[in-house]
ROVEXPA-399974 format. One line per field, with one value per atom (N, C-alpha, C): x, y, z; atom name. Coordinates in Angstrom, 2 decimals, padded with zeros to 5 digits. Each point is the difference from the previous one (the first is absolute). Example, Ala and Ser with C-alpha at 12.3 -4.5 7.8 and 13.67 -1.06 7.14 Angstrom:
% ROVEXPA-399974
u	c(013.19:-000.89:000.90:-000.35:000.82:-000.77) .
v	c(-005.69:001.19:001.20:001.05:001.19:001.09) .
w	c(007.80:000.00:000.00:-000.72:000.06:000.73) .
at	c(N:CA:C:N:CA:C) .
This chain:
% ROVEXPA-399974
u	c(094.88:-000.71:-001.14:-001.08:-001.10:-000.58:-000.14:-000.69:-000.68:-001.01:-001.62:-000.34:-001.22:-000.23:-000.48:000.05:-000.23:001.37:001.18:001.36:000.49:-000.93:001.01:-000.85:-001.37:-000.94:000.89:000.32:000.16:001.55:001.04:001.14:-000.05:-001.17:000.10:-001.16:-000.46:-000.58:001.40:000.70:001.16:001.14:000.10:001.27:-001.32:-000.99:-000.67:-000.03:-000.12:000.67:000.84:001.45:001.00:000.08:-000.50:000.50:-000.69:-001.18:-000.89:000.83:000.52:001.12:001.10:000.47:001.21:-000.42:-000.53:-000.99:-000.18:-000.74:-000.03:001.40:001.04:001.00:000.70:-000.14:000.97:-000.88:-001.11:-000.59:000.15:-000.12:000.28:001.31:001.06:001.36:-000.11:-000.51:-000.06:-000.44:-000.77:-000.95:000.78:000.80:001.04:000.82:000.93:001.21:-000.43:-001.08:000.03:000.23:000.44:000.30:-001.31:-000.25:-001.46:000.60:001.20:001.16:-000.13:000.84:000.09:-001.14:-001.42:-000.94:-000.46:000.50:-000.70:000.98:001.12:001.60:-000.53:-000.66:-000.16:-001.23:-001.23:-001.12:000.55:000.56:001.06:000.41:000.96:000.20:-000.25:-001.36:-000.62:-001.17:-000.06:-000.83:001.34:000.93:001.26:000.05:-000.01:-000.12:-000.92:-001.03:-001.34:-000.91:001.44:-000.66:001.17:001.05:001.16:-000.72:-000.66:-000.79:-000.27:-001.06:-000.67:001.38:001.28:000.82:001.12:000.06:000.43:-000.50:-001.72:-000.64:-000.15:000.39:000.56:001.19:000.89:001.40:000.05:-000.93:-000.23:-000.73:-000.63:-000.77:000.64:000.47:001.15:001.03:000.50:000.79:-000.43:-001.22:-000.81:-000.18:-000.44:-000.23:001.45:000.93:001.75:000.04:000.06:000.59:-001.12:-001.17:-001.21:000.62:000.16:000.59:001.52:000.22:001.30:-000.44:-000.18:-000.42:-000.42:-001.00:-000.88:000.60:001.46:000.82:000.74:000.59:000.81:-000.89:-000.78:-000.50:-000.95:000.16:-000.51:001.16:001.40:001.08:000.41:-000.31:-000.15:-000.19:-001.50:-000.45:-000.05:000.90:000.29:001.44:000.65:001.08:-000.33) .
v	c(054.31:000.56:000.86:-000.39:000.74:000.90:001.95:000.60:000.22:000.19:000.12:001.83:000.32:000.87:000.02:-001.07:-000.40:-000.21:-000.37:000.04:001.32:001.29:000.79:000.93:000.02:000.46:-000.42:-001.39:-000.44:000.52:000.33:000.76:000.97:001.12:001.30:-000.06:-000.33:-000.64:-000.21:-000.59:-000.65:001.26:000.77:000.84:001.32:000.24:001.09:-000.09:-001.42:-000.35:000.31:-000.41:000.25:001.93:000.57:001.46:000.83:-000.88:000.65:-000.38:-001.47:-000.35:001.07:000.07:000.52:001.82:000.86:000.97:000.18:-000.97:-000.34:-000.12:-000.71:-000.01:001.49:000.74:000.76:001.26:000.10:000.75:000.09:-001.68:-000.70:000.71:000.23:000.42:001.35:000.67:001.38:000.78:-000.58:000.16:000.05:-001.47:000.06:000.58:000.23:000.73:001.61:000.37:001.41:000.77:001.43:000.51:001.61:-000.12:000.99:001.64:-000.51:001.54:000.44:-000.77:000.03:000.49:-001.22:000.77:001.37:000.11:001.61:001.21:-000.43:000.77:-000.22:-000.87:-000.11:001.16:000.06:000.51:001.34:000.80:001.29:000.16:-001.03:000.97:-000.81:000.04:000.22:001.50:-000.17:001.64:000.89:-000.02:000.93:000.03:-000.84:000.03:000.59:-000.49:000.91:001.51:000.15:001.79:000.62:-000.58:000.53:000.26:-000.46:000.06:001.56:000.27:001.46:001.12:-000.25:001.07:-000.72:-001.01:000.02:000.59:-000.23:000.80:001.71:000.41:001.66:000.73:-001.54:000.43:000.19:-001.05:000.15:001.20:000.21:001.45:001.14:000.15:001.30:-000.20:-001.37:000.47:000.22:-000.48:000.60:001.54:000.36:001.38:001.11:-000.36:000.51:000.16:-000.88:-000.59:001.21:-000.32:001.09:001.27:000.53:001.29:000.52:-000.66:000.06:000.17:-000.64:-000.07:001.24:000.51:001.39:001.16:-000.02:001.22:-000.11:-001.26:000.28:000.62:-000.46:000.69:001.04:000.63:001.47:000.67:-000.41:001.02:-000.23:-001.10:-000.20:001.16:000.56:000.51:001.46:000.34:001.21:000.57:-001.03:000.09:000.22) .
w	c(088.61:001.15:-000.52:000.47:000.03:000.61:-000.54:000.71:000.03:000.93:-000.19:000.95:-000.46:000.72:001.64:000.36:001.26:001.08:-001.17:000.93:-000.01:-001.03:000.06:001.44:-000.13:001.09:001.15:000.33:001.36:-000.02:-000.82:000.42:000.31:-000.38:000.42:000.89:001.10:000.79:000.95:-000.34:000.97:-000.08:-000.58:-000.58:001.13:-000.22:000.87:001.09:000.92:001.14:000.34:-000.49:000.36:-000.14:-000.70:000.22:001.02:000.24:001.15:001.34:000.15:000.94:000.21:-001.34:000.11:000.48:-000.19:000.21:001.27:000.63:001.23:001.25:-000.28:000.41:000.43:-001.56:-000.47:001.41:-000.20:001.02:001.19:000.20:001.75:000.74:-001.29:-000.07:000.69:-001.07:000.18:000.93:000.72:001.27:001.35:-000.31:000.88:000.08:-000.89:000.14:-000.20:-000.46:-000.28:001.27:-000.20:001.57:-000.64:001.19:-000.31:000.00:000.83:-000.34:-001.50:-000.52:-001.21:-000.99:000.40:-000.72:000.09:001.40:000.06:-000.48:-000.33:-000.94:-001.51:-000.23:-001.53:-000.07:000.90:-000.05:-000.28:001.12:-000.37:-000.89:-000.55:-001.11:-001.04:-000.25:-001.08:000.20:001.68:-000.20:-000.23:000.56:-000.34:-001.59:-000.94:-001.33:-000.85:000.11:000.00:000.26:001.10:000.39:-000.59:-000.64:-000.90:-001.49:-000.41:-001.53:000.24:000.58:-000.16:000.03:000.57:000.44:-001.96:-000.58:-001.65:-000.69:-000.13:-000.87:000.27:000.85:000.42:-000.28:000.25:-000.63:-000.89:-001.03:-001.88:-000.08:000.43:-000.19:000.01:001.15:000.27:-001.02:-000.46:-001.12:-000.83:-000.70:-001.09:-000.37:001.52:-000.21:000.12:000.36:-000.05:-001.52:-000.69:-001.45:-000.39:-000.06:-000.63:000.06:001.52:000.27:-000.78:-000.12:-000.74:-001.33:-000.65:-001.03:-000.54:000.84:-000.24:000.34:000.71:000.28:-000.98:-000.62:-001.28:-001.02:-000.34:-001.13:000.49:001.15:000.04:-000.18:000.39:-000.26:-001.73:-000.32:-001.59:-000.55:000.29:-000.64:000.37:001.26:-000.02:-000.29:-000.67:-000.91:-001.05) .
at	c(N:CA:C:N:CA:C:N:CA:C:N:CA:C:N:CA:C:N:CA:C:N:CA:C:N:CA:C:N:CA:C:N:CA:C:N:CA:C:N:CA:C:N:CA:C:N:CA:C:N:CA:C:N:CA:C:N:CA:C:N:CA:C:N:CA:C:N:CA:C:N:CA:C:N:CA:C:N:CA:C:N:CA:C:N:CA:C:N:CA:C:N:CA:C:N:CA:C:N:CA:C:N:CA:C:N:CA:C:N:CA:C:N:CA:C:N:CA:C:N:CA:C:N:CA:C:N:CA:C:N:CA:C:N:CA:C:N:CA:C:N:CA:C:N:CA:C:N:CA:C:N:CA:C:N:CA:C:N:CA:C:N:CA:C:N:CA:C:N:CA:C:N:CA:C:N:CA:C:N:CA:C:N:CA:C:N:CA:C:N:CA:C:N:CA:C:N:CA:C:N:CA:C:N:CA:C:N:CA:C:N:CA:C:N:CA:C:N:CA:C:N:CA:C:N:CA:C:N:CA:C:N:CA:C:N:CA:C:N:CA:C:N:CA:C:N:CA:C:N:CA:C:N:CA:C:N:CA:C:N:CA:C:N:CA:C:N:CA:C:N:CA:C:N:CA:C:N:CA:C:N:CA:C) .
């Protein structure tokens, strides 16, 4: 069997079809069955997720600065021992 660069062009040619088909379908799907409820529960909470970031990086902070404070009362009584 002989391959040429012309059978392999026309398979992926035929193989890009089918995924644009299949693509297509998979959408046709999704369109249908999606419930717009839902999308708008996903939309939430990802803003619910998102306005949670700014209130982690505070928590890390405030513990940052605890540990610091600490830190700096031990070795002030350190050193008034």
């Amino acid at each position: 069997m002989r391959i040429d660069n012309s059978m392999n062009l026309n398979a992926m040619v035929a193989t890009q079809a089918q995924v644009t088909q299949n693509a297509q379908t998979i959408a046709d799907v999704a369109n249908v069955v999606a419930d717009p409820q839902n999308q708008e529960v996903t939309q939430d909470l990802i803003d619910a997720i998102t306005s949670q970031i700014p209130n982690t990086i505070a928590y890390s902070a405030n513990a940052n600065a605890i540990q610091t404070q600490n830190e700096t009362s031990s070795m002030l009584l350190n050193i008034k021992a």
